[in-house]
C-alpha positions in Angstrom: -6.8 -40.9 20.5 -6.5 -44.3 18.7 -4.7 -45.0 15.5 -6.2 -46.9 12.8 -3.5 -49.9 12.2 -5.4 -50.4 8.7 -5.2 -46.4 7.6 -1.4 -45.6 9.2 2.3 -46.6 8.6 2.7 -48.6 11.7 2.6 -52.3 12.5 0.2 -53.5 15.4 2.7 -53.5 18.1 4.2 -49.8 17.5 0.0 -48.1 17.2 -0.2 -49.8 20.9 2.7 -48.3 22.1 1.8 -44.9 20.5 -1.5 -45.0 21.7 -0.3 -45.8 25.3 2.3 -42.5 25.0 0.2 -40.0 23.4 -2.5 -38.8 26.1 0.3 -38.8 28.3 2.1 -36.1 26.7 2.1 -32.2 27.8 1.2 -29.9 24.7 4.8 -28.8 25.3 6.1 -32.0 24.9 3.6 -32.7 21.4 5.3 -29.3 20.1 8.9 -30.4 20.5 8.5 -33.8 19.5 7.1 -32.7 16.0 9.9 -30.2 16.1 12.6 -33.3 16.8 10.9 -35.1 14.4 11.2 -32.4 11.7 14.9 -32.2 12.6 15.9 -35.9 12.5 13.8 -35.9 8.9 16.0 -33.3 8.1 19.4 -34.8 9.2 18.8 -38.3 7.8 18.3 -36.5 4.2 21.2 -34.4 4.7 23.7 -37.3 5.6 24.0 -40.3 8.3 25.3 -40.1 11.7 23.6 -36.3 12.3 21.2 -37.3 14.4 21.4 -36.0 18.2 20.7 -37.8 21.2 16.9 -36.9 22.2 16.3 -35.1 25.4 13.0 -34.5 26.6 11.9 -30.8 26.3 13.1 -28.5 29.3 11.8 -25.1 29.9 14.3 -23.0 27.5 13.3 -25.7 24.5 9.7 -25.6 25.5 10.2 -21.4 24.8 12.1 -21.7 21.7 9.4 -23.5 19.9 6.6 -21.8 21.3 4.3 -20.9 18.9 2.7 -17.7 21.0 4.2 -14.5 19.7 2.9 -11.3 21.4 3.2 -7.6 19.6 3.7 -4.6 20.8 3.6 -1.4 19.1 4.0 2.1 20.0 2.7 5.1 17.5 1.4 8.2 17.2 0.7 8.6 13.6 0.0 5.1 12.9 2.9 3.7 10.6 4.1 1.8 14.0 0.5 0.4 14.5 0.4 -0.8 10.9 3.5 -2.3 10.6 2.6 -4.2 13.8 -0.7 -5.9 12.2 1.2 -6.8 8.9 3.6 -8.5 11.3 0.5 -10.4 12.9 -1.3 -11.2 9.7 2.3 -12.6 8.3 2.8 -15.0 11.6 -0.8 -15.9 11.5 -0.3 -17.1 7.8 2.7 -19.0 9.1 0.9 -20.9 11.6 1.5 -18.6 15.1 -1.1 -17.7 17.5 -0.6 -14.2 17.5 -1.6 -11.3 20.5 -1.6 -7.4 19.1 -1.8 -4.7 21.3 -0.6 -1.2 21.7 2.1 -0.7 24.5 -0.9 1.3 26.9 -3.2 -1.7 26.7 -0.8 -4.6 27.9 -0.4 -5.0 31.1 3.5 -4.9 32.0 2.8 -8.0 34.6 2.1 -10.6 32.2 5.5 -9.2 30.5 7.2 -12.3 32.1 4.5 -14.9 31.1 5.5 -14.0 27.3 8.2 -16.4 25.7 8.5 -14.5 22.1 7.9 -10.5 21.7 8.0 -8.2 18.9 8.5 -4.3 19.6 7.3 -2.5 16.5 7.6 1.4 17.9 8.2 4.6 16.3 10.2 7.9 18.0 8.6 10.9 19.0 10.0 14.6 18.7 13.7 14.6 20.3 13.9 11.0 21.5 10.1 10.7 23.4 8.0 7.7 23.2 4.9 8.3 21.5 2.1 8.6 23.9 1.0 5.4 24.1 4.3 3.7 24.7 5.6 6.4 27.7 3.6 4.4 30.2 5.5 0.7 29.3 8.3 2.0 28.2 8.3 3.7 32.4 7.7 0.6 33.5 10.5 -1.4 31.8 13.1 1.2 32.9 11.6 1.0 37.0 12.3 -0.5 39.5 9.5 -2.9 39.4 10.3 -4.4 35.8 10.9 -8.3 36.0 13.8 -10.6 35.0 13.1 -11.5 31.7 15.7 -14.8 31.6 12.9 -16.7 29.4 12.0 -13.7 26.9 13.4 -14.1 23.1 12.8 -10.8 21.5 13.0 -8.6 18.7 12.8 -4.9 18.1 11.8 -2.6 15.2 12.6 1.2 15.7 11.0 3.8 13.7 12.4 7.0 13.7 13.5 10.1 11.2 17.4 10.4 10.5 17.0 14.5 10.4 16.6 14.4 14.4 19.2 14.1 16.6 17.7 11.0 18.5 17.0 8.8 15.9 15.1 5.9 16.7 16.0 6.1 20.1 12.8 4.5 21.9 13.1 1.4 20.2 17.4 1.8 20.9 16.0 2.3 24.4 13.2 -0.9 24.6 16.0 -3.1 22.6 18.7 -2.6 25.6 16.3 -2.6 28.6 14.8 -6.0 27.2 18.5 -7.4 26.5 19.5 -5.8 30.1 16.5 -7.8 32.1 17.8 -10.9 30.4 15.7 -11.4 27.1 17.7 -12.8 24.2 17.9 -11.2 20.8 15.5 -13.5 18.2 16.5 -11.2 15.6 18.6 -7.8 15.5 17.1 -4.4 16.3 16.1 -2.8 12.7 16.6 0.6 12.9 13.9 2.6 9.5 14.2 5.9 8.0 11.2 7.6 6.7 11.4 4.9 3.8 10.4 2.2 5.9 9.3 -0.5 3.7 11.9 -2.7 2.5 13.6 -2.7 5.9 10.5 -3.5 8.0 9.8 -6.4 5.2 13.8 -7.4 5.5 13.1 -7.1 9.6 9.7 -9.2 9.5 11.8 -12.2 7.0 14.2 -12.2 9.5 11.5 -12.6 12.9 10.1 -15.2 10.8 13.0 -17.4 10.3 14.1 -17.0 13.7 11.5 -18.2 14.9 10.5 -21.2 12.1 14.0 -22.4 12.9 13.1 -23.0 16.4 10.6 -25.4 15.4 7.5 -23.1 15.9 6.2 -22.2 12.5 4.7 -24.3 9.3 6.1 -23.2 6.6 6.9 -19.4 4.9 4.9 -18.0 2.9 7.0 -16.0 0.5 3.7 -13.1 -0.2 5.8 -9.5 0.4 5.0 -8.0 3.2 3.2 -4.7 2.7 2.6 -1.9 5.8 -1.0 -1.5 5.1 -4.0 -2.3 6.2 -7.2 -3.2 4.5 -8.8 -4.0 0.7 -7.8 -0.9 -0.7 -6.2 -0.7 -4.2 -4.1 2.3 -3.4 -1.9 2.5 -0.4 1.5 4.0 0.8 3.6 2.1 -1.7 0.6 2.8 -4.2 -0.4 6.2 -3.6 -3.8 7.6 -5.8 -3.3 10.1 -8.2 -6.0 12.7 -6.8 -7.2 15.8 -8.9 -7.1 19.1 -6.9 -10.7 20.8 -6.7 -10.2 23.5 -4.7 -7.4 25.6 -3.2 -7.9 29.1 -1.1 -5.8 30.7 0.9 -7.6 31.2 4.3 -5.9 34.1 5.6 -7.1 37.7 5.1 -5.4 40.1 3.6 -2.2 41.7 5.1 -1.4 38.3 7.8 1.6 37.2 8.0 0.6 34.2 7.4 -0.8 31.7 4.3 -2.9 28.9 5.2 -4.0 27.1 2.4 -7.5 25.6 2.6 -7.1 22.1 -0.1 -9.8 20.4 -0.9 -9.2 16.6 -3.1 -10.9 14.6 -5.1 -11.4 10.5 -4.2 -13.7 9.4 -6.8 -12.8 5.9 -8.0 -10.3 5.4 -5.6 -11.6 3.7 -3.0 -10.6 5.2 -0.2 -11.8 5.8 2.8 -11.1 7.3 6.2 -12.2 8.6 9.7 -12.6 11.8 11.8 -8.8 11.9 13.4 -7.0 10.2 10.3 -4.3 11.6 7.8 -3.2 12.6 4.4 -0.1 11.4 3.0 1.1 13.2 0.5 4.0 12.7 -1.7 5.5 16.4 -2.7 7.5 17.2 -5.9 10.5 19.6 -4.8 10.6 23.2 -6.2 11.9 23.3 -9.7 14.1 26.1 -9.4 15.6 24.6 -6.5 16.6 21.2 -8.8 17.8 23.9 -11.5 20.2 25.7 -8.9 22.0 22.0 -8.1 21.9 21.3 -11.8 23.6 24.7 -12.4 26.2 24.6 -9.5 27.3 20.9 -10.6 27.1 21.6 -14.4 25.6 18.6 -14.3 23.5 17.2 -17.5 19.8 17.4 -16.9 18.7 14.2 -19.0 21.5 12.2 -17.4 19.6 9.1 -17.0 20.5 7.6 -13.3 19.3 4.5 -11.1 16.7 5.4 -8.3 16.5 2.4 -6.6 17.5 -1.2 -5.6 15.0 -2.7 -8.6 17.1 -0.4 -11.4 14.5 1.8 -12.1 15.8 4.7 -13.8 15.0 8.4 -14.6 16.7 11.6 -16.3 18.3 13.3 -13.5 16.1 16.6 -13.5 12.7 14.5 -13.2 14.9 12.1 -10.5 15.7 15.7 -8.4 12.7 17.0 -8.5 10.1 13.9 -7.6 12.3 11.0 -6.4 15.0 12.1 -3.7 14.8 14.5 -0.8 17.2 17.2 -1.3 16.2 20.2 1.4 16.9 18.3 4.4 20.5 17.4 5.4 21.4 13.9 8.1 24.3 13.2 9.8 24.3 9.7 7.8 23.8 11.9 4.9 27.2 13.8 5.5 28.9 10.5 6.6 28.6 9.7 3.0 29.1 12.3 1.1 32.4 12.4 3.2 33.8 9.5 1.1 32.4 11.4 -2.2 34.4 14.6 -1.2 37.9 15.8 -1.9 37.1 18.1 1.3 39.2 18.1 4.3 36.6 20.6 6.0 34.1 18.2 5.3 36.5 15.1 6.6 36.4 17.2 9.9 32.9 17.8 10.1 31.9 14.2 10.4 35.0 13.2 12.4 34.0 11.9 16.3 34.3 14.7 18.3 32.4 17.2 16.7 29.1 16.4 17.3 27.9 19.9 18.1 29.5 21.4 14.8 27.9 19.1 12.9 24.4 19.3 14.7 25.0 23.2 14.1 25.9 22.5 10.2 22.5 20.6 9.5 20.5 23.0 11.0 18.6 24.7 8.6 20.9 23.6 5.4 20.2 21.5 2.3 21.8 19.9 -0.6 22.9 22.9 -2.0 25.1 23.9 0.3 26.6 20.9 0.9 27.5 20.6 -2.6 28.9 24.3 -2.6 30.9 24.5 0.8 32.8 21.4 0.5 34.7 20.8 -3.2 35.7 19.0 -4.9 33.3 16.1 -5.5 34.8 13.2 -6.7 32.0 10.9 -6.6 30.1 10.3 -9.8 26.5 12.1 -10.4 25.0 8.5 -9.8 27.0 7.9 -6.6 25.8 11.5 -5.4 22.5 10.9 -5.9 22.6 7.0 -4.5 23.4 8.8 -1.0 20.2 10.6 -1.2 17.2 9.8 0.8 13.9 8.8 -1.2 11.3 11.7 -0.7 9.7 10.8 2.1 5.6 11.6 1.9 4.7 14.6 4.3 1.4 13.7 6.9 -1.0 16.2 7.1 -4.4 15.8 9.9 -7.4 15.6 7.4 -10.0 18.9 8.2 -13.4 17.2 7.0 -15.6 14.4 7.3 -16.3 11.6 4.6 -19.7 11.7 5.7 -20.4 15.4 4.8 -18.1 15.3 2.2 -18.5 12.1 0.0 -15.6 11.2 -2.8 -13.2 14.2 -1.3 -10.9 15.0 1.6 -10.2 18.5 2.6 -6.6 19.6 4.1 -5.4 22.7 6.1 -1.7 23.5 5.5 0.4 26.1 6.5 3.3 27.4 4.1 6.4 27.1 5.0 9.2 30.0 4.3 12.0 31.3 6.3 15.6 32.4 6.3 18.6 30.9 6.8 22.2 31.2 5.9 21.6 33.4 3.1 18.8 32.1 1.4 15.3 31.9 1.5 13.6 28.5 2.7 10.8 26.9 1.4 8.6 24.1 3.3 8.5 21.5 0.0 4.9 20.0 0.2 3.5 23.5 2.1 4.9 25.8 -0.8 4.0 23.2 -3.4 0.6 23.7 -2.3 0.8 27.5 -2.1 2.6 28.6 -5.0 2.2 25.3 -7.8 -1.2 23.4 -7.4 -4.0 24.5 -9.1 -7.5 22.8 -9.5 -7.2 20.0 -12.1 -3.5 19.2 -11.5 -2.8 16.0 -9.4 -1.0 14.8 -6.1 -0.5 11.5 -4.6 -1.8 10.5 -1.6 -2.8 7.6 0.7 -4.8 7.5 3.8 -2.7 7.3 7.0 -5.2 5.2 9.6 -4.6 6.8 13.1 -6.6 4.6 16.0 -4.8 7.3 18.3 -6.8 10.3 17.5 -10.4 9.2 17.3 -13.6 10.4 18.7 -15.6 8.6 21.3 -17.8 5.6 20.7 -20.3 7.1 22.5 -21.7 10.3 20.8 -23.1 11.6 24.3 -19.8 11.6 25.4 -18.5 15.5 25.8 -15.2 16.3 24.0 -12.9 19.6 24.6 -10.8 20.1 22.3 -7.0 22.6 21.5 -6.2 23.7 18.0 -4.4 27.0 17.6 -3.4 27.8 14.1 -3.5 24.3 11.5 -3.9 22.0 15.0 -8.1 23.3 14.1 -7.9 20.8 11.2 -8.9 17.6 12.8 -11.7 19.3 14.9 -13.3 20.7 11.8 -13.5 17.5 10.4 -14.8 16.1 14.3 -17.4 18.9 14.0 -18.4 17.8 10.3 -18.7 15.0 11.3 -20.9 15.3 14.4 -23.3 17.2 12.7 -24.1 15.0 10.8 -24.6 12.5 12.7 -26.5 14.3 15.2 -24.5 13.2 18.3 -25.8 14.6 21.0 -22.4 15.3 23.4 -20.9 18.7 24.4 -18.6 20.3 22.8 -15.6 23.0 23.2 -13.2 24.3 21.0 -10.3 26.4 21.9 -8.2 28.0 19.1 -5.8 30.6 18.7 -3.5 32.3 16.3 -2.3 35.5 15.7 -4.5 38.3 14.7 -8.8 37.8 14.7 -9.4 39.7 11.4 -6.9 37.9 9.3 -6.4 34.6 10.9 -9.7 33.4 12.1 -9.0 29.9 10.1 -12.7 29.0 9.4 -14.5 31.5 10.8 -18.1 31.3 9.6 -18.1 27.4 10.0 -17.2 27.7 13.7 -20.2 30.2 13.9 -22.5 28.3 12.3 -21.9 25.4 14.5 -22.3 27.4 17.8 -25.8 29.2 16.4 -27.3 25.4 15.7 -25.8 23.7 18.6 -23.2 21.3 17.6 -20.6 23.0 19.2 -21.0 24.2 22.6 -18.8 26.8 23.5 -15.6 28.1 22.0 -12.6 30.2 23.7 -10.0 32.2 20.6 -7.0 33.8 21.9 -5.3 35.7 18.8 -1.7 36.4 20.2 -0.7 39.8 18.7 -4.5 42.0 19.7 -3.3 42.8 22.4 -0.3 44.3 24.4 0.3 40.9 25.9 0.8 37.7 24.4 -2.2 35.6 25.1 -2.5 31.6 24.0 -5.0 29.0 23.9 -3.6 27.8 27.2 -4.5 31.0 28.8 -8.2 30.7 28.0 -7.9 27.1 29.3 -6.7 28.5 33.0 -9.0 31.2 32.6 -11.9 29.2 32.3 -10.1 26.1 34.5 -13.1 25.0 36.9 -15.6 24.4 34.6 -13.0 22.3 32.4 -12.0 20.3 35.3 -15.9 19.8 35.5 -16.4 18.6 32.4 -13.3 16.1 32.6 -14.8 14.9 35.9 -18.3 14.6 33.5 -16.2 12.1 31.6 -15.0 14.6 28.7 -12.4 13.0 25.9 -9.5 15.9 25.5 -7.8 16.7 22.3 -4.6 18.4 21.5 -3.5 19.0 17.7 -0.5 21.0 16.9 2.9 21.7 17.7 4.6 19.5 20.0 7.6 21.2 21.1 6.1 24.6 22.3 1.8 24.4 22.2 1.2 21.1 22.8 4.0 21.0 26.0 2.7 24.3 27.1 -0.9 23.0 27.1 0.3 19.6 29.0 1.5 21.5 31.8 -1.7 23.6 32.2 -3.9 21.0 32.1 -2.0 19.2 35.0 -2.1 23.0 36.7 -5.7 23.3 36.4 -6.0 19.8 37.4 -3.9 20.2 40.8 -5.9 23.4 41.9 -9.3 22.4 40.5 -9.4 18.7 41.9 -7.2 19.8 45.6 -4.8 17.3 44.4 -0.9 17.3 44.6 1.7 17.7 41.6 1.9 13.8 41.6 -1.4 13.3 42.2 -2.7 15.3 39.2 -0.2 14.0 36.5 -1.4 10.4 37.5 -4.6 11.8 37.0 -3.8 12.6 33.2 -1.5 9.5 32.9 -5.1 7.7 34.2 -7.0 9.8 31.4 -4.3 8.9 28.7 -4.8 5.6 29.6 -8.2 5.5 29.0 -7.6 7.4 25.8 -10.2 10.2 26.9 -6.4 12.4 26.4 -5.2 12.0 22.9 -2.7 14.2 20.6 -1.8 14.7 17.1 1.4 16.6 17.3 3.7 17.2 15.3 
């Protein structure tokens, strides 16, 4: 590198020296000097004698003004995946070299070669790591996880306030890190379901953290936004999509209602994949908003501010489409506590009484909180202020885009049970079952989920578990295979209660054994016979030839509930691997954890 004396600032004698100094210097040493330079710019415009002595650029400096940041996210739906690649497009824009990857693809050796790392992970079911962080996030707490003295780092949880463990896997990845000897870039952000203004709050942050180190360009002050793509309409700008058809799929005399929803997409845009989601945003049940409006005496055209920007809405329309008023959180009750004349309610929340107040929320909602514990002193508009926003409910989409151009279908369960006294609805379930008819509207944005997808290679054989609603991505896999003509295997298990009312597309799964596109199918229907029997039970019953096929190569998939099917499933899989393969305990669950790894073992669980 030479320097033109003609075309540059400096005299003869200062481009020699230059030239003589500059291929010397390390790219470490180029960095920081542009960085010192920047800084003594700075201090010579903000006053004299500010100026520090230079030192040259030892390995802590060389870190803090690295420009490599590496993200890590774990997540099962997707919203921690998403977040994660609006955090690597911002850096990007402000001049870092960025590396993406979910948790099971990095390999936990190079964790000590990183100098700046960004956790972007949500929390699964009572404090779990979402499947494709469990494997990193075992490795960080074992005994082989490495001294991280040189690590600057920064955490975003993602989590639901309703469950007792909120956020804790990013609560557990933010201590481990600080515990091996990283240093905090910027505070652990701890989200709610309304995760957009503190993730955007949590990404400003990172970015300033790490600018004032001397690694970025400049800021660029475009809002951060959690989705991905060129689409118009997203989670913050959900599409108002016209209902086409809604049936119940249960036969008469179940005890169940399974409503079969099919949407319209026309001019929206969007578009999705075999695996993805629905977001919906619900309205809550009008009688429901009535009740609070009756017990308060409050006035229904009240006008009251919904959010930070001051938007505002009469407090009927505010209850029934803006706040979420049927679930209760502890942070909830922690501020309603300074609203309330009640000692009872004083108590509740004091420390100490953890399990009381785990017992109170169970199963309770706004109502009763507003009836068991007068007087309220707090104004209508501080009331509602403490409110969480609705958050939208996910649903796994049950067709394919391919078959079923401009529409996406959904298969949802309604929700209704007892507690306390009073008869409980599910909001988004019973909205669909008892309130949407064709022509009426929803809105709804297309959650990506790279966690639940089939294989690349249509030859490849897929099994796959969904009692009950956990059928809806498979129908939408089985759309979608057909018509594509893939040419791989196919087996479905599914189970529910009874065969002649709650064979959830029945015909369809017939149609698709008679031409071929699916292979075989197993249905357990729990309450035939005299004994309980569950999907799991025509897996062990059938367990060598589905060890064969997973020793074919076969992708497994699991869609349901978590806490009771999908565990119960987990465990006989590693069963029928043990006894099937001649392998030990340990041996067999490394044989799944291998599988997961490879992503031939995905779940959708909820």
């Amino acid at each position: 590198m030479q320097l033109q004396v003609l075309n540059s600032p400096f005299n003869q004698e200062q481009a020699e020296l230059l030239n003589r100094i500059l291929p010397t210097l390390t790219e470490s040493q180029k960095v920081w000097l542009s960085g010192f330079l920047a800084a003594a710019q700075f201090s010579s415009v903000s006053g004299p004698g500010n100026v520090q002595t230079a030192e040259l650029p030892s390995g802590n400096t060389a870190q803090a003004i690295s420009k490599d940041v590496t993200i890590l996210f774990g997540s099962q739906t997707g919203n921690a995946q998403g977040l994660a690649k609006t955090a690597a497009k911002k850096l990007e824009e402000n001049g870092f070299q960025v590396t993406i990857q979910s948790m099971s693809d990095f390999k936990p050796n190079n964790l000590k070669k990183i100098h700046n790392l960004l956790i972007v992970t949500s929390t699964h079911g009572e404090g779990t790591p979402p499947d494709n962080a469990l494997s990193f996030h075992e490795y960080l707490h074992g005994k082989r996880a490495p001294k991280l003295d040189e690590l600057r780092f920064s955490v975003l949880a993602l989590g639901d306030s309703s469950y007792e463990f909120f956020c804790q896997t990013g609560k557990d990845l933010d201590t481990r890190l600080g515990e091996l000897g990283g240093t905090r870039l910027y505070p652990r952000f701890d989200c709610d379901l309304d995760y957009d203004e503190p993730a955007s709050e949590w990404l400003s942050g990172v970015l300033s953290s790490l600018n004032e180190a001397g690694g970025g360009t400049h800021v660029s002050e475009e809002a951060p936004s959690s989705q991905i793509g060129d689409a118009v309409y997203s989670r913050t700008n959900p599409f108002k999509a016209e209902v086409l058809e809604n049936i119940n799929l249960n036969g008469r005399g179940s005890n169940k209602e399974t409503r079969h929803l099919e949407l319209s997409l026309e001019g929206s845009g969007l578009t999705f994949e075999p695996g993805d989601s629905l977001g919906i945003y619900p309205e809550n049940d009008p009688a429901l908003v009535q009740l609070l409006l009756d017990e308060m005496n409050w006035d229904p055209e009240q006008i009251v501010t919904v959010n930070k920007k001051g938007d505002v809405l009469p407090l009927k329309d505010a209850l029934v489409s803006h706040y979420e008023i049927t679930t209760l959180t502890k942070p909830l009750l922690e501020k309603a506590a300074l609203l309330s004349g009640s000692e009872k309610l004083q108590e509740l929340v004091s420390a100490g009484n953890e399990d009381q107040l785990k017992g109170y929320l169970d199963g309770r909602d706004l109502l009763d909180l507003l009836r068991d514990f007068t007087p309220w002193i707090g104004s209508v508009q501080e009331i509602v202020s403490i409110l969480r926003k609705m958050p939208s409910r996910l649903y796994s989409i049950s067709s394919s885009l391919t078959a079923n151009p401009d529409e996406v279908h959904l298969t949802i369960g309604a929700v209704r049970f007892n507690a306390h006294g009073r008869e409980r609805k599910g909001v988004c379930s019973i909205q669909a079952a008892e309130r949407l008819q064709p022509g009426d509207t929803v809105s709804i944005y297309i959650q990506h989920n790279d966690n639940f997808k089939l294989p690349n290679n249509p030859e490849t054989p897929i099994i796959m578990v969904g009692p009950g609603t956990g059928a809806a991505p498979f129908r939408s896999f089985m759309q979608e295979r057909e018509e594509t003509c893939a040419k791989g295997k196919t087996w479905m298990f599914f189970g529910d209660q009874h065969f002649v009312t709650d064979f959830l597309y029945q015909t369809e799964w017939q149609k698709w054994l008679n031409n071929g596109v699916l292979t075989k199918m197993d249905v357990a229907f729990s309450r035939d016979t005299a004994e309980k029997v569950y999907v799991q039970h025509r897996m062990i019953e059938q367990s060598k030839e589905l060890f064969e096929w997973l020793q074919a190569g076969a992708h497994l998939y699991i869609c349901g509930d978590e806490k009771h099917m999908a565990h119960d499933v987990h465990h006989t899989l590693i069963k029928i691997i043990e006894k099937e393969g001649g392998l030990s305990r340990e041996q067999a669950e490394e044989y799944l954890a291998e599988m997961q790894q490879q992503k031939r073992y995905q779940r959708d669980v909820y």
